[in-house]
C-alpha positions in Angstrom: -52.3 123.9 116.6 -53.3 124.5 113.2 -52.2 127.9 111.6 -54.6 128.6 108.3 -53.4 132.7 107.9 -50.2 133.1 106.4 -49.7 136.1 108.5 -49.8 134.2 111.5 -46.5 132.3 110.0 -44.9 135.7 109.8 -46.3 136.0 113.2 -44.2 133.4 114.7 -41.4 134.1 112.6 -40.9 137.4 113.9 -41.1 136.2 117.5 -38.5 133.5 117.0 -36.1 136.1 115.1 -36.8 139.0 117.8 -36.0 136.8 121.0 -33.1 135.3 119.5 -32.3 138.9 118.1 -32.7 140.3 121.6 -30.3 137.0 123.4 -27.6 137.6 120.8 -27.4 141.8 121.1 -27.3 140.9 125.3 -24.6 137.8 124.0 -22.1 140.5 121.7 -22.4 143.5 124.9 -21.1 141.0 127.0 -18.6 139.7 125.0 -17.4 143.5 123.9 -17.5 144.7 128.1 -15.5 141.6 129.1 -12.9 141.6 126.4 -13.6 138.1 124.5 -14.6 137.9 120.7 -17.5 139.4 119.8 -17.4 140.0 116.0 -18.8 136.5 115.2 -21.5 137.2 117.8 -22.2 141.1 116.4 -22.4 139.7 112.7 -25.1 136.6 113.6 -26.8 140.1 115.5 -27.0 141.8 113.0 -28.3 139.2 110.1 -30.9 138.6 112.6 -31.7 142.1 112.8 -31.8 142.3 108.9 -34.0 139.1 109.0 -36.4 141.0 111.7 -36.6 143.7 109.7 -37.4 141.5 106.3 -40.3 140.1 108.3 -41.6 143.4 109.7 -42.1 144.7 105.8 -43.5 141.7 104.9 -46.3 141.4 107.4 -47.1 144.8 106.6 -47.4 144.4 102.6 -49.2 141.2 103.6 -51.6 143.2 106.1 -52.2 145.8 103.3 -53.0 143.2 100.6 -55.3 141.9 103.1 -56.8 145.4 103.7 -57.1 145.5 100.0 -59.3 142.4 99.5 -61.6 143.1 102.0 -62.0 146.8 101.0 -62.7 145.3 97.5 -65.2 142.1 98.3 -67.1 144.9 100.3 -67.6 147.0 97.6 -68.4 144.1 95.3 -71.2 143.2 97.8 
């Protein structure tokens, strides 16, 4: 599969970061319920969290830059 948009890199990024975000969150609960470590799980939670929310703004500055351009090529034409 060929990926041309540099939004749909962001795209998969924020998939990959959200699922593995979503397994680690489920990972530290069950960690903290049962009693075993779960700081070193709740930190790797939490940089992926940080990381999810890095790609969030950056899709949507991207989005808006690409709402810019076309706003300006059609007033151009």
């Amino acid at each position: 599969m060929r990926r041309n948009e540099p939004k749909e890199f962001v795209d998969v990024g924020l998939g990959f970061v959200g699922f593995f975000g979503v397994a680690f969150v489920i990972i530290t609960a069950v960690c903290e319920l049962t009693g075993q470590q779960a700081l070193p799980w709740a930190l790797v939670s939490l940089t992926l969290v940080v990381v999810f929310i890095l790609l969030l703004q950056a899709r949507r500055r991207m989005a808006a830059r690409l709402r810019a351009e076309e706003a300006r090529a059609a007033q151009d034409s």
